[in-house]
C-alpha angles and dihedrals in degrees: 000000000000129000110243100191090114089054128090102210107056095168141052114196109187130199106230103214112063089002108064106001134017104237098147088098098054082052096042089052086045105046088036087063082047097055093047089047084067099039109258135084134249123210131212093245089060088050092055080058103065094051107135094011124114122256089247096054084037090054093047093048088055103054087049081064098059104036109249130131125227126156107153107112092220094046083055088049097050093050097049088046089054086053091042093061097041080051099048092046091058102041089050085078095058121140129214077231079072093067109112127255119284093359105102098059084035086071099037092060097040082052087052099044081058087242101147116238126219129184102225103183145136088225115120084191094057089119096049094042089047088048101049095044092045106236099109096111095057088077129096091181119007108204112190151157088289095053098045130051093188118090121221125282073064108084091208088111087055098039084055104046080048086058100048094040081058092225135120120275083243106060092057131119116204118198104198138165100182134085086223080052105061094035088060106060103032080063090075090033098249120140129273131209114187125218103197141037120330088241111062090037101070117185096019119144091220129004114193116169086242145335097269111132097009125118120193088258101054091040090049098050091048089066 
């Protein structure tokens, strides 16, 4: 392990969804059966548009879609948590073979350069999604959906994952695939990578397709 005293990014905090594993299509299947519970259709490009956000405001979202009114917060409730089981029963049969590409030796060389690794994600499945693909042991805090009740574009995910890391704002590192994302840590001034196209990841420091062939130190010296 190398002492990073000399460097100024001591910690990497990675969205889960987009970043280190696809799961969009295991929501879009799962909200799609929701929105045709309920009579109408949901497209993928709808689906592209709830990246980042949380299952209640995706939900909502959703209905607004459709055009149907529901305001009750139970009735919300009820209907995320139908999603939430269709969902879960789908990603516990996640692979490792499911990683995406690049990341796994990505992490194993950021453990072994002593950076310090966070989970920052809306997901309120993180736990199960890091087991099942086999990547758990690579963090050192996991912040999700259970630990937060602010949404991205709030930074309140990667404020906490800094906290816990015990690190400075500044010497963060945030992976990110979604517009809410980056927002949301430029807003305390932390760095962004984006995983995706440049042009739907407006205000990163760096956007590269994936993580394959990066090391933490080429990747560092390109923000």
């Amino acid at each position: 392990m190398k002492d990073r005293e000399d460097n100024l990014y001591k910690a990497f905090i990675f969205d889960l969804d987009g970043v280190l594993v696809d799961t969009a299509k295991y929501h879009f299947n799962a909200w799609s059966r929701l929105a045709n519970s309920l009579g109408f259709d949901f497209t993928e490009q709808q689906n592209e548009e709830l990246k980042g956000i949380s299952r209640i405001d995706s939900l909502k979202k959703i209905l607004k879609w459709g055009n149907q009114e529901v305001n009750e917060e139970n009735e919300l409730n009820r209907l995320a948590n139908i999603k939430n089981t269709w969902y879960i029963e789908m990603i516990e049969k996640m692979t490792p073979d499911e990683i995406l590409p690049g990341v796994y030796d990505f992490l194993v060389l950021s453990q072994k350069e002593g950076i310090k690794i966070a989970l920052g994600s809306a997901s309120k499945n993180a736990e199960i999604i890091l087991k099942r693909t086999g990547i758990t042991h690579f963090f050192d805090a996991i912040v999700d959906g259970n630990l937060v009740k602010k949404s991205k574009p709030d930074p309140e995910v990667f404020i906490k994952a800094q906290q816990l890391l015990k690190v400075k704002i500044q010497e963060c590192v945030v992976f990110e695939d979604a517009q809410a994302g980056i927002d949301a840590a430029k807003a305390v001034s932390m760095k962004v990578v984006g995983i995706g196209l440049p042009s739907n990841l407006t205000g990163a420091d760096m956007v590269t397709p994936d993580l394959e062939n990066w090391t933490p130190d080429k990747l560092i010296a390109k923000i």
